[in-house]
N, CA, C and O of each residue as an XYZ file, in Angstrom:
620
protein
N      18.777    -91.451    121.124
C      19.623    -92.537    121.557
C      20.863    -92.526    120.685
O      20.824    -92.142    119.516
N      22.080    -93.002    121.344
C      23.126    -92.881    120.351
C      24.396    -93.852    121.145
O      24.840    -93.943    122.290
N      24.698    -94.554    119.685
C      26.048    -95.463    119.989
C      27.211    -95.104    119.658
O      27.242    -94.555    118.557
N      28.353    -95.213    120.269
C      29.849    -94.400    119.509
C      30.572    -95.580    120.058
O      30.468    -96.177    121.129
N      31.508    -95.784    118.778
C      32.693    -96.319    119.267
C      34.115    -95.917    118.332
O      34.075    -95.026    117.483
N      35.167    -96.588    118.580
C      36.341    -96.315    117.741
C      36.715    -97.763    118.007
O      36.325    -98.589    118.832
N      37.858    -97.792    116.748
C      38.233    -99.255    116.210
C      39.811    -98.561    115.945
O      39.918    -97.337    116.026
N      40.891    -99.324    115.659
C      42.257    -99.235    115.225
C      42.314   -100.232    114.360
O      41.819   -101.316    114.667
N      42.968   -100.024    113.048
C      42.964   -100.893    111.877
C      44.301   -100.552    111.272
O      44.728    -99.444    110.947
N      44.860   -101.710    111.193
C      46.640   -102.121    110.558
C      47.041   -101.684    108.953
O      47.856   -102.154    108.159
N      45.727   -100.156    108.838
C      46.401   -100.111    107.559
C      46.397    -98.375    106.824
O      46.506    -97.403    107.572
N      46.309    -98.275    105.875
C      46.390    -96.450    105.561
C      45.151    -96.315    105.371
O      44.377    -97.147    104.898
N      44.835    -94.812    105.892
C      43.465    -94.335    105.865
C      43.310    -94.136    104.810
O      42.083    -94.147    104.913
N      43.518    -93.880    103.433
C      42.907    -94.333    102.059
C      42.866    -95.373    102.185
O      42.037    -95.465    103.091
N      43.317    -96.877    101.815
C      42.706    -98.293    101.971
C      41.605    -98.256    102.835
O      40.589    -98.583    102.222
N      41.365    -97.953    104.179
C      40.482    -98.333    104.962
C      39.361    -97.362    104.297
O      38.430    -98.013    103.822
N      39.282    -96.479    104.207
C      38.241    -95.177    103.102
C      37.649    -96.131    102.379
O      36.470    -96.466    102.491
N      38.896    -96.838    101.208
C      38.434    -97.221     99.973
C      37.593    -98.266    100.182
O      36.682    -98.366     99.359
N      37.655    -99.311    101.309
C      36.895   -100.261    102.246
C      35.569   -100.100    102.429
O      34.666   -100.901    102.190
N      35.503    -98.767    102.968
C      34.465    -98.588    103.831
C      33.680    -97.861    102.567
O      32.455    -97.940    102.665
N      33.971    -97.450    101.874
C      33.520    -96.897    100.811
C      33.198    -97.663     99.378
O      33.083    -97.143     98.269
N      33.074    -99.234     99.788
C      33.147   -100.328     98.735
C      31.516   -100.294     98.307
O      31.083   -101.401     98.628
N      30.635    -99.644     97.829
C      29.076    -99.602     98.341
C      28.633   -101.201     97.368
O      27.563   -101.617     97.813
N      28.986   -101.801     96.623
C      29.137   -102.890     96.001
C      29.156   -103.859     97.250
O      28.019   -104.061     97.677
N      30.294   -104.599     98.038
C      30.514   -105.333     98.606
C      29.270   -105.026     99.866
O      28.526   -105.927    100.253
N      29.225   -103.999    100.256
C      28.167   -103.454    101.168
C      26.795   -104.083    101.051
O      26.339   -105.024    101.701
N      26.094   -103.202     99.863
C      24.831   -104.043     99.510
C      25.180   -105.532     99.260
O      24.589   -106.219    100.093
N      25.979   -106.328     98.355
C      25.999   -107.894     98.528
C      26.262   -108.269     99.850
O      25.990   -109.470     99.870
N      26.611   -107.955    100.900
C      26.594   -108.171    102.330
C      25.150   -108.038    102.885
O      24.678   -108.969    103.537
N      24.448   -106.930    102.653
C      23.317   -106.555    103.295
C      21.880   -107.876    102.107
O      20.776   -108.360    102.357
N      22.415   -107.898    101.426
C      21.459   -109.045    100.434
C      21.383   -110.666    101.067
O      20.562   -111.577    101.177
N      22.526   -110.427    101.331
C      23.106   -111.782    102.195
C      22.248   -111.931    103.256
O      21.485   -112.896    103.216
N      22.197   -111.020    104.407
C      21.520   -111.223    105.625
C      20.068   -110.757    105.415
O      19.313   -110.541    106.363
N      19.773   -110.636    104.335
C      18.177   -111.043    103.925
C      17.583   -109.438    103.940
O      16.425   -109.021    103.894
N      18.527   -108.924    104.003
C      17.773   -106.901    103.516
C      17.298   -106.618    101.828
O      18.192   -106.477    100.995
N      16.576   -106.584    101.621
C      15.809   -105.771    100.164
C      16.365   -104.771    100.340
O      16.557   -104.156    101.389
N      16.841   -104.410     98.670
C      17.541   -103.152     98.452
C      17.388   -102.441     97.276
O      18.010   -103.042     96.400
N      16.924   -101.575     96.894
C      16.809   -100.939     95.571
C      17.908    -99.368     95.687
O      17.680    -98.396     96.406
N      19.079    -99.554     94.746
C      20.120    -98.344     94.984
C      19.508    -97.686     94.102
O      18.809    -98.200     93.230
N      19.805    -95.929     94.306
C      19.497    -94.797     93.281
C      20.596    -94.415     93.516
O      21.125    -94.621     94.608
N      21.316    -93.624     92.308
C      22.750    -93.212     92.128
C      23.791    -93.996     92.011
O      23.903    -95.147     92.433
N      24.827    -93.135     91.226
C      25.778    -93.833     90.449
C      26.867    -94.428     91.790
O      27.319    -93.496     92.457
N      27.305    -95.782     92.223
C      28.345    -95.971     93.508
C      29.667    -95.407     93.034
O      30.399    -95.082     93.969
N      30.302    -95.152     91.487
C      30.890    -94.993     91.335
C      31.702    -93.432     91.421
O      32.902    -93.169     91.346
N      30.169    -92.297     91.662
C      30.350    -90.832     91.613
C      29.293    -90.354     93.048
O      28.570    -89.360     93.114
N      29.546    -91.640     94.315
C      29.017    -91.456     95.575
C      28.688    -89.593     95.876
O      27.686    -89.312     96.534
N      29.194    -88.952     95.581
C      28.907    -87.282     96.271
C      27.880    -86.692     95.317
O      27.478    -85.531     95.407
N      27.376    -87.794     94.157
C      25.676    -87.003     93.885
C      24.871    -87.471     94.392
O      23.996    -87.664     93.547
N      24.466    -87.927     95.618
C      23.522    -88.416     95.867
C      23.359    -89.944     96.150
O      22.159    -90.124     96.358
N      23.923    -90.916     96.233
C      23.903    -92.471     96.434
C      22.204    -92.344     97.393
O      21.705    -91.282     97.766
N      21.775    -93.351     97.543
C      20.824    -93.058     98.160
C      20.427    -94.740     98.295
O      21.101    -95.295     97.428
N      19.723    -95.622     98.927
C      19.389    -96.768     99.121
C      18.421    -96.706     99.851
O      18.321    -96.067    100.899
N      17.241    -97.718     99.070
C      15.654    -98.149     99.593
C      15.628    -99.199    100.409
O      15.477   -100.152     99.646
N      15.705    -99.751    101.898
C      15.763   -100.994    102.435
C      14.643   -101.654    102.791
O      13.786   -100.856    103.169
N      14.288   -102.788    102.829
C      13.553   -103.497    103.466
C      13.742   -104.862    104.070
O      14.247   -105.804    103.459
N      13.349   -104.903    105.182
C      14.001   -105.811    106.542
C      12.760   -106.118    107.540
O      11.712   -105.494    107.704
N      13.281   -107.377    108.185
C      12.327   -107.482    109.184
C      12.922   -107.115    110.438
O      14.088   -107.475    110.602
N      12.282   -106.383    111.481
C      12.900   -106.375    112.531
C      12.004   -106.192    113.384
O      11.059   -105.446    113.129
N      12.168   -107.139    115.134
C      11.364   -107.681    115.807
C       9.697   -108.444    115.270
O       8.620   -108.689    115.812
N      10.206   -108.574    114.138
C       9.303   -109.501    113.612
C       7.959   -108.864    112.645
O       6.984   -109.408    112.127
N       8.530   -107.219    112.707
C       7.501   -106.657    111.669
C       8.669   -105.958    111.129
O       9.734   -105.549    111.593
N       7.754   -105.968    109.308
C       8.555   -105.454    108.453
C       8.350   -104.100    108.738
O       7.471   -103.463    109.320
N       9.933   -103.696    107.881
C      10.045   -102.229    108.313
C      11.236   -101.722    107.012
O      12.224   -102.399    106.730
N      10.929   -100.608    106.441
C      11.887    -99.820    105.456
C      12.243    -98.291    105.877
O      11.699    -97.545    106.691
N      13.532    -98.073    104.885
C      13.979    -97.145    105.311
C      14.725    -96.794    104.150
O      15.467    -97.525    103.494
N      14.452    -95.618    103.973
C      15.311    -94.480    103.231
C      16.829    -93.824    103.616
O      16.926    -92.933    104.459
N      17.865    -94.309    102.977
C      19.277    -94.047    103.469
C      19.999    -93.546    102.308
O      19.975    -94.132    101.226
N      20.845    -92.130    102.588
C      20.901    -91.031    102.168
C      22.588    -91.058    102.679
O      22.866    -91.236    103.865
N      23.390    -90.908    101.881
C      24.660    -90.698    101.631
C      24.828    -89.306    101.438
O      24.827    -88.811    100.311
N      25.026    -88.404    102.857
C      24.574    -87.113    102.972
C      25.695    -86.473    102.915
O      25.469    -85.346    102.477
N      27.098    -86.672    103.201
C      28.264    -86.119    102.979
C      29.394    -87.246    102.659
O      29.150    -88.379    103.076
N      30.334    -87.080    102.114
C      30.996    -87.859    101.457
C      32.547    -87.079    101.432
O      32.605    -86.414    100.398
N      33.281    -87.005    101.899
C      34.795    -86.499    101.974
C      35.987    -87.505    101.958
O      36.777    -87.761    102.866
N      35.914    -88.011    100.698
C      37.626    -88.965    101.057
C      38.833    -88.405    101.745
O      38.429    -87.364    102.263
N      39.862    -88.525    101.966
C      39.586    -90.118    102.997
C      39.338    -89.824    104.602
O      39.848    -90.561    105.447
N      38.822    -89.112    104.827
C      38.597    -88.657    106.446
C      37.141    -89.335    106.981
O      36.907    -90.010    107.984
N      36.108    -88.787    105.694
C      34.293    -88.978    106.836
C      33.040    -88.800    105.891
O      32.894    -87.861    105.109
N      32.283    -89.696    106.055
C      31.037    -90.041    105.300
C      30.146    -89.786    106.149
O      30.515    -89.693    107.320
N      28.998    -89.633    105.891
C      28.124    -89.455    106.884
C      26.946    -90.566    105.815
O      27.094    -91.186    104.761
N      25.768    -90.359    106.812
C      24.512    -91.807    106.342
C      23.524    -91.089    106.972
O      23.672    -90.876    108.175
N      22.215    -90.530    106.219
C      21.192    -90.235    106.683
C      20.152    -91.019    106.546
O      19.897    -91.106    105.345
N      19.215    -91.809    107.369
C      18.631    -92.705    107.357
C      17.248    -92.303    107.756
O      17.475    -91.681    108.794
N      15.869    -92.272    107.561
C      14.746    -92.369    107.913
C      14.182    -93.297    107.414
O      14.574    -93.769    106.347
N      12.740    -93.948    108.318
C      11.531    -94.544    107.964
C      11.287    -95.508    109.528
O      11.929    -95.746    110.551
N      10.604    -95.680    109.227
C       9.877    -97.091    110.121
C       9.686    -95.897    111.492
O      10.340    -96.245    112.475
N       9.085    -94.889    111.634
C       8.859    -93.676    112.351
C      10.641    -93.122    113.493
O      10.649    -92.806    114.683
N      11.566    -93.182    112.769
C      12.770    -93.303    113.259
C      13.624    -92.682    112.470
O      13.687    -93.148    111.332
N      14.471    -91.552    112.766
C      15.458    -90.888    112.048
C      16.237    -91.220    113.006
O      16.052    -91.298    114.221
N      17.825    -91.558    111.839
C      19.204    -91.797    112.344
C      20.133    -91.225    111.390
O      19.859    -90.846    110.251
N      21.490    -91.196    112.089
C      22.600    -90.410    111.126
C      23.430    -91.348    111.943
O      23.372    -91.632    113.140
N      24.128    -91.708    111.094
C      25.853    -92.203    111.139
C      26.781    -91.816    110.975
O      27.198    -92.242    109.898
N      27.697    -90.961    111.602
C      29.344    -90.447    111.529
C      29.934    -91.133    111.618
O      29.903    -91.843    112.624
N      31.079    -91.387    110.336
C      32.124    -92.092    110.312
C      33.117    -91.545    109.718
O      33.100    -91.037    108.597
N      34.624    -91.691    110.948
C      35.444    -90.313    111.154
C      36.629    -91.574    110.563
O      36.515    -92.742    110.935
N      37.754    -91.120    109.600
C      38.744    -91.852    109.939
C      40.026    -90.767    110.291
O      40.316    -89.593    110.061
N      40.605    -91.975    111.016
C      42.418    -90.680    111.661
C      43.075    -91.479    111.407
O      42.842    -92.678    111.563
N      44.359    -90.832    110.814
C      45.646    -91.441    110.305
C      46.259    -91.309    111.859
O      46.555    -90.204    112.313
N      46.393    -92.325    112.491
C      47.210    -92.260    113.571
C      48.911    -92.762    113.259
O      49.674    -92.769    114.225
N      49.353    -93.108    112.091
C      50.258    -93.206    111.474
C      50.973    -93.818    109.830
O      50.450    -94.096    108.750
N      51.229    -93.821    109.922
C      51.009    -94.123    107.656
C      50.662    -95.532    107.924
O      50.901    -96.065    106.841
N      50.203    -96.534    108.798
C      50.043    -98.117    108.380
C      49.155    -97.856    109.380
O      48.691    -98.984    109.547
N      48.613    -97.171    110.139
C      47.844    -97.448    111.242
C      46.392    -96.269    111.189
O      46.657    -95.091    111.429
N      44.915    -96.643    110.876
C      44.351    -95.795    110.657
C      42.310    -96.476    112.147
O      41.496    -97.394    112.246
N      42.679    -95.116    112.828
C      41.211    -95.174    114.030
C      40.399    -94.543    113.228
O      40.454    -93.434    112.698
N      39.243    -95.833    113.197
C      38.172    -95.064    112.937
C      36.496    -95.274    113.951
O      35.984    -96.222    114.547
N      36.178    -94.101    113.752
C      35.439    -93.837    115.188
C      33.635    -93.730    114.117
O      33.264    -93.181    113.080
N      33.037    -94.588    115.144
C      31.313    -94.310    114.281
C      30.733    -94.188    115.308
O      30.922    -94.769    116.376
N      29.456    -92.864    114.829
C      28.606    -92.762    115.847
C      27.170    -92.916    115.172
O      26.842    -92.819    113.990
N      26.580    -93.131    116.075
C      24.865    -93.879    115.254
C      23.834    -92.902    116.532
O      23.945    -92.883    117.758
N      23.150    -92.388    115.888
C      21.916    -91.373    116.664
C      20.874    -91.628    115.502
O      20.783    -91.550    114.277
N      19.769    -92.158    117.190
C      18.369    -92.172    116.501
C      17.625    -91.535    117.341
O      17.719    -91.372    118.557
N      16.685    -91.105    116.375
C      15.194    -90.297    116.955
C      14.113    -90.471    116.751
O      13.810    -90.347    115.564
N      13.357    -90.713    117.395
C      12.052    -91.111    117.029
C      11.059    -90.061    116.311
O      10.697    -89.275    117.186
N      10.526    -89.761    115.185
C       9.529    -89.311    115.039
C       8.171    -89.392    115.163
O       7.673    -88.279    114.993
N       7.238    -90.374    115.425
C       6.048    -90.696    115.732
C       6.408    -91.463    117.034
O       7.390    -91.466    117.777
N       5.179    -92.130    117.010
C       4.646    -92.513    118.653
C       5.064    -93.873    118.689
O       5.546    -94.386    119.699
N       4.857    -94.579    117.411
C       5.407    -96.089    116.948
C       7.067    -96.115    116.979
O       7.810    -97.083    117.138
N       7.418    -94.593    116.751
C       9.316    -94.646    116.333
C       9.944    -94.771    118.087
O      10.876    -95.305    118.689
N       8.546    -93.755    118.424
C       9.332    -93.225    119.808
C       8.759    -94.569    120.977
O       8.911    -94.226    122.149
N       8.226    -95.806    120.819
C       8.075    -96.592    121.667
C       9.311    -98.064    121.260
O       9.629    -99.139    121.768
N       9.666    -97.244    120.048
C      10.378    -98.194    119.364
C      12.004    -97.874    120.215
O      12.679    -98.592    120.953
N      12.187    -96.588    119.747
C      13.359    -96.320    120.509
C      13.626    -96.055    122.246
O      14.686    -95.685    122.749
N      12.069    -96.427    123.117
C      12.213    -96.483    123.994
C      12.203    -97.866    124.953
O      12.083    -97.996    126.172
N      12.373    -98.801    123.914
C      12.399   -100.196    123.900
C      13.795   -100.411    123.526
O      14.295   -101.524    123.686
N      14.263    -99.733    123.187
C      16.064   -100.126    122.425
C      16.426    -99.182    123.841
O      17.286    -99.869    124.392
N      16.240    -98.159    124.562
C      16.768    -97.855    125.752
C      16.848    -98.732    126.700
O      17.910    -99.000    127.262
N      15.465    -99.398    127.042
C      15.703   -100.460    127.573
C      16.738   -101.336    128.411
O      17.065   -101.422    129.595
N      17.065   -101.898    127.295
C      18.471   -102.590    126.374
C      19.579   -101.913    126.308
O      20.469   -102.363    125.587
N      19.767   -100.839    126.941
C      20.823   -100.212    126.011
C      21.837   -100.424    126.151
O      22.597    -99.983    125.289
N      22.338   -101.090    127.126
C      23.906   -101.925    128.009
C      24.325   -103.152    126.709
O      25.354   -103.372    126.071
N      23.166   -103.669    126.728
C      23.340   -104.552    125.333
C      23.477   -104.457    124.236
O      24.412   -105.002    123.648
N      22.571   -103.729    123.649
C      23.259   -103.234    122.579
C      24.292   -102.394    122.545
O      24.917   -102.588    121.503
N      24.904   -101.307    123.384
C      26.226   -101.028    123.106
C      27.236   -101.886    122.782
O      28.265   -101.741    122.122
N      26.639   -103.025    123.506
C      27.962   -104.139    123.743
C      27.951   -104.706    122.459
O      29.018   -105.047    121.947
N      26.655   -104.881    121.746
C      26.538   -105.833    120.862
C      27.027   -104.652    119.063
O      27.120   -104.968    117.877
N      27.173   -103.573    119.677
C      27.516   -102.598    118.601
C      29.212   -102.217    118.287
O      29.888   -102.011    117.280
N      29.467   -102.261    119.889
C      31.063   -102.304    119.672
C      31.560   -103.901    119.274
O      32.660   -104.036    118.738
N      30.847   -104.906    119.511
C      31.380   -105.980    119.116
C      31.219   -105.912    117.592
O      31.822   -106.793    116.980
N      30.594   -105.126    116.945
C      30.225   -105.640    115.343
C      31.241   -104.763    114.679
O      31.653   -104.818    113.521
N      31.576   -103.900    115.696
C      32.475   -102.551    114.920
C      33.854   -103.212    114.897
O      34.600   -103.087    113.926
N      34.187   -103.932    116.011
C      35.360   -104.675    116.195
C      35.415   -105.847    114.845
O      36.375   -105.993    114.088
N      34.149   -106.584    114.798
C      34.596   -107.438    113.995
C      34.551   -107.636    112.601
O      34.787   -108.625    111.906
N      34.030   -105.931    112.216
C      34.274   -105.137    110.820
C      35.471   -104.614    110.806
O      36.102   -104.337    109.786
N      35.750   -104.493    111.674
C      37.320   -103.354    111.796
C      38.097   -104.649    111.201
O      38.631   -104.563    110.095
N      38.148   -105.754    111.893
C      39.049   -106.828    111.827
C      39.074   -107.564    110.755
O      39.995   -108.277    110.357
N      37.807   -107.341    110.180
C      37.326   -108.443    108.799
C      37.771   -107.217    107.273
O      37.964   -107.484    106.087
N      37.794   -105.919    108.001
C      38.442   -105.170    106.982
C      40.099   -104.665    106.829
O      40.678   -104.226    105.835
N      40.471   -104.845    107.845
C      42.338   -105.741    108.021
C      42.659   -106.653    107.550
O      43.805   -106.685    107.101
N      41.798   -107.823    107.430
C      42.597   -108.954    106.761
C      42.443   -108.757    105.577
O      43.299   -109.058    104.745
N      40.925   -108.023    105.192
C      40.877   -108.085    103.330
C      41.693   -107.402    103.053
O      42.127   -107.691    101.937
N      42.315   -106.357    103.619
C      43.341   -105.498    102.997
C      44.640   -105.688    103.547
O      45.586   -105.034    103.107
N      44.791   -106.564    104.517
C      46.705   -106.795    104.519
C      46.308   -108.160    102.730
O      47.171   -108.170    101.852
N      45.281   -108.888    102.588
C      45.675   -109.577    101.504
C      45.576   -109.347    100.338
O      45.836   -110.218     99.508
N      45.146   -108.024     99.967
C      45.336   -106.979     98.717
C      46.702   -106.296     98.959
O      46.893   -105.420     98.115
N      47.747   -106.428     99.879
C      48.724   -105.470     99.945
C      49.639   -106.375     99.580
O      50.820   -106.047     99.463
């Protein structure tokens, strides 16, 4: 299964990098909406390894996951390797200088089921899948937007 979208953001693709690459503000975001987190690796030297332990509830049973900061290239594309809860996913996240103040950035999310629990899991998110696209480009939109204003007010 897999979600893609692209976003346009009012600012230079280093700022938006340095954004998206905040792994600090990230985890205190993800603490916020009630995710357990134990980080391994330094956030400050991200290309040895960053790596993050999660734990979350979702559809009402707990579930963790191992997430793996698998490539790392300023300022263009990060990638996110994610397993557990019988479910492998990867995240591409591309940025393009579409002009020195104006930077698209495009994410794609692919999951796979590995067991029988991953694969009834992800055949339950097919389901759905009109919805959650919708509900994925809306979150991308309103990260894109919530990471424009923090950075037109650092500029």
């Amino acid at each position: 299964m897999e979600f893609h979208s692209k976003e346009d953001i009012e600012a230079p693709v280093a700022e938006v990098f340095g954004a998206l690459s905040d792994f600090g503000m990230l985890e205190r975001s993800a603490l916020r909406r009630g995710i357990e987190l134990q980080r391994s690796g330094d956030p400050a030297r991200p290309e040895d390894g960053l790596a993050w332990d999660l734990a979350f509830s979702f559809r009402g049973k707990p579930r963790e996951i191992q997430l793996t900061l698998a490539s790392y290239a300023p300022p263009s594309a990060m990638v996110l390797d994610g397993t557990g809860s019988g479910i492998d996913g990867r995240m591409e996240v591309e940025l393009l200088a579409l002009s020195p103040q104006r930077t698209r950035m495009s994410v794609r999310l692919k999951l796979s089921p590995t067991t029988l629990t991953g694969r009834l899991l992800v055949q339950s998110l097919k389901l759905a899948r009109s919805n959650l696209n919708r509900r994925f480009k809306l979150r991308l939109a309103d990260y894109a937007r919530i990471t424009e204003e923090r950075l037109s007010r650092t500029a």
